[in-house]
C-alpha positions as CSV (number, residue, x, y, z in Angstrom):
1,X,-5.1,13.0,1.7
2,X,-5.1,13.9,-2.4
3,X,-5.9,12.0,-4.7
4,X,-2.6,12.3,-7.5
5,X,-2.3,11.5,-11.1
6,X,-0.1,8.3,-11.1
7,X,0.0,5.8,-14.2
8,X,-2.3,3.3,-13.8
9,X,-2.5,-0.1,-14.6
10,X,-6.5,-0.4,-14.8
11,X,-8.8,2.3,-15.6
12,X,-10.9,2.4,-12.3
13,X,-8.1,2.6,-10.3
14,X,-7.6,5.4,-8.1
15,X,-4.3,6.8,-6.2
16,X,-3.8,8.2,-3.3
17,X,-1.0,10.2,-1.1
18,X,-1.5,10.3,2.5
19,X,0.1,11.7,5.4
20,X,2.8,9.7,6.7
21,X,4.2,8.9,10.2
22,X,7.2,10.3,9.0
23,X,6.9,14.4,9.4
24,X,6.8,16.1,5.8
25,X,6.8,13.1,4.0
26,X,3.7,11.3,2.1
27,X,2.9,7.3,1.3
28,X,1.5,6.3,-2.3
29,X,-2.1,4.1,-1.9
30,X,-3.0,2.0,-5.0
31,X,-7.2,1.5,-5.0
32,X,-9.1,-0.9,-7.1
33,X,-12.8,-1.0,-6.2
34,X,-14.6,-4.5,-6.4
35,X,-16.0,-5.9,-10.2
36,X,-19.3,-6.0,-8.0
37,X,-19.7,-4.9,-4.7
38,X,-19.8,-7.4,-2.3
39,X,-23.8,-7.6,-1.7
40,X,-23.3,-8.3,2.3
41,X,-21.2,-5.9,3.2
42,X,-18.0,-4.2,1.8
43,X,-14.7,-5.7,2.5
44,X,-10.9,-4.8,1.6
45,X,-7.7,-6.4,1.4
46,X,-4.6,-4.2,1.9
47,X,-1.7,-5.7,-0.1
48,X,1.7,-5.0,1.9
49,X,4.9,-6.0,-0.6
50,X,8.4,-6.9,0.1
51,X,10.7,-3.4,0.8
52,X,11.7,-3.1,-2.8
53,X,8.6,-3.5,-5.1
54,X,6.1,-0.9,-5.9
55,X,2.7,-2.1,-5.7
56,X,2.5,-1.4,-9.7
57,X,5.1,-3.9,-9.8
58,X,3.6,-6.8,-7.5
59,X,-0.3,-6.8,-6.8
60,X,-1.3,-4.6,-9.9
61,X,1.1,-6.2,-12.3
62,X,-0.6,-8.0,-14.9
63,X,0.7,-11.3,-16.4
64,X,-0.9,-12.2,-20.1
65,X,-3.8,-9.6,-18.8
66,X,-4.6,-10.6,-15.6
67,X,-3.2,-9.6,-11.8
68,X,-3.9,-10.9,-8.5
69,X,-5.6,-8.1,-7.8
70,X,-8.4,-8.6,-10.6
71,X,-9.0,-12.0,-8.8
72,X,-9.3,-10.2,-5.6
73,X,-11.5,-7.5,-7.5
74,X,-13.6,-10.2,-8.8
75,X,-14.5,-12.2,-5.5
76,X,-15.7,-8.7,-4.3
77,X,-13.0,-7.2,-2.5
78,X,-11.8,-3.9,-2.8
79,X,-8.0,-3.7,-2.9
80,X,-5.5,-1.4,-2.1
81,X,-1.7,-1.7,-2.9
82,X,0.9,0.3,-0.1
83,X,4.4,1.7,-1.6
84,X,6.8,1.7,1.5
85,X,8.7,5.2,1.5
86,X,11.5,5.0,-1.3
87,X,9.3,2.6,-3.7
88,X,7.1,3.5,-6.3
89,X,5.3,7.2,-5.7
90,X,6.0,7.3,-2.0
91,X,8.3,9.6,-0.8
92,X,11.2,9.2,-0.5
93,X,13.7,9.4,2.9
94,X,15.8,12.5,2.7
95,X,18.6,10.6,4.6
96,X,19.6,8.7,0.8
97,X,21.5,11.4,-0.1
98,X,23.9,11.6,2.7
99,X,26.4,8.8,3.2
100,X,25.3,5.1,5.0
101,X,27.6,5.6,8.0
102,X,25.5,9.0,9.4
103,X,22.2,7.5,9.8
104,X,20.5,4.1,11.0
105,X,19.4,1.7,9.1
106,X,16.2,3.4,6.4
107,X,13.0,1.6,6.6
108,X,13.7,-1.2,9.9
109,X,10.6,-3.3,10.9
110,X,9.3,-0.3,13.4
111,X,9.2,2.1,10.7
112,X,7.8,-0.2,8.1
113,X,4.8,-0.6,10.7
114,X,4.2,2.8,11.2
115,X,3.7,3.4,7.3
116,X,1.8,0.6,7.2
117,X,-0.4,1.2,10.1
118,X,-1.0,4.9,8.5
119,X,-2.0,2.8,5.1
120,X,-4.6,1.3,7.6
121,X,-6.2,4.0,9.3
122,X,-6.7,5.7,6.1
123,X,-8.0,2.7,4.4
124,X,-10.8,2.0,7.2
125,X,-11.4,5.3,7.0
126,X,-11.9,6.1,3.5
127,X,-14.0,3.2,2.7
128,X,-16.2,3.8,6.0
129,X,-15.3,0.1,7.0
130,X,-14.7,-1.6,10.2
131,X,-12.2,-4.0,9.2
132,X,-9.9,-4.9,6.7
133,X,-7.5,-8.0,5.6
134,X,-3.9,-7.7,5.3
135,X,-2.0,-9.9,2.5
136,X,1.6,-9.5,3.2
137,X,4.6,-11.0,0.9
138,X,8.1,-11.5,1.5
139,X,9.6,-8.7,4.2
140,X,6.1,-7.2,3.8
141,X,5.4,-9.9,6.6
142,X,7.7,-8.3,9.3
143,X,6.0,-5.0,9.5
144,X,2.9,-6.5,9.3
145,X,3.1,-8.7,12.0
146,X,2.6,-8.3,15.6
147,X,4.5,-6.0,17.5
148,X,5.8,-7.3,20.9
C-alpha cells in the first residue's frame, strides 16, 4: 500500500493504491475520515460505483458544495470510494490495447469481486476495524453481492 498524490476533492482526503488481485496491477482508494469521530466506536462505509465512474466522479462529487460523502462524513462515518481497474487512478488492464476478439470479457462480475474484496481487506485493515458497510450503485451491486 502507498499513499499517491491524486487531485482531491476535499482537503482531508487521503489516497491510496493497493495491491490488486490482479498480478502487477494496483486499485485507487478514495479516504475521507469522519467530521467527528464516531464517539462509540469507528465505523466505515465503502462506496462501490457502477463500472464506468471514478469515485471522484460519484461519491466525492460535489453538487452546489456538497457530496454524499460529506453527509456520510458528517453522521460519523469514515468513507472510502473504490475505482474498479480502468476508472479513475486504478490501473488499468493491459488487455485494452489488443483487439476485443483475443480476450474475455474485462472486468465480469468475478473479477469485479476480487477488486472489491481487496478494497475490503485493506479497508478493515487500515482503519483497525472489524467491520464495514458497503453502499453499492448501479453494476457496483453485482460484484458486491453474494457469491453463489
Amino acid at each position: 500500500m502507498n499513499e499517491i498524490d491524486a487531485p482531491k476533492r476535499d482537503p482531508r482526503e487521503r489516497h491510496f493504491r493497493i495491491p490488486s488481485p490482479r498480478p502487477g496491477l494496483q486499485l485507487f482508494l478514495r479516504h475521507l475520515p469522519p467530521a467527528a469521530p464516531a464517539k462509540d466506536q469507528a465505523r466505515a462505509v465503502l462506496y462501490v460505483d457502477g463500472a464506468t465512474f471514478p469515485s471522484a466522479l460519484s461519491i466525492a462529487h460535489r453538487f452546489d458544495g456538497y457530496s454524499w460523502r460529506d453527509a456520510l462524513c458528517e453522521a460519523g462515518l469514515d468513507v472510502c470510494g473504490l475505482d474498479f481497474h480502468g476508472f479513475g487512478f486504478s490501473d488499468g488492464c493491459p488487455e485494452v490495447v489488443e483487439p476485443p476478439q483475443a480476450h474475455a470479457s474485462l472486468c465480469r462480475a468475478p473479477d469485479a469481486s476480487e477488486q472489491l474484496e481487496a478494497a475490503v481487506r485493506f479497508t478493515l485493515a487500515h482503519r483497525a476495524l472489524p467491520r464495514l458497510s458497503i453502499i453499492a450503485h448501479s453494476w457496483g451491486t453485482i460484484p458486491a453481492g453474494p457469491r453463489i
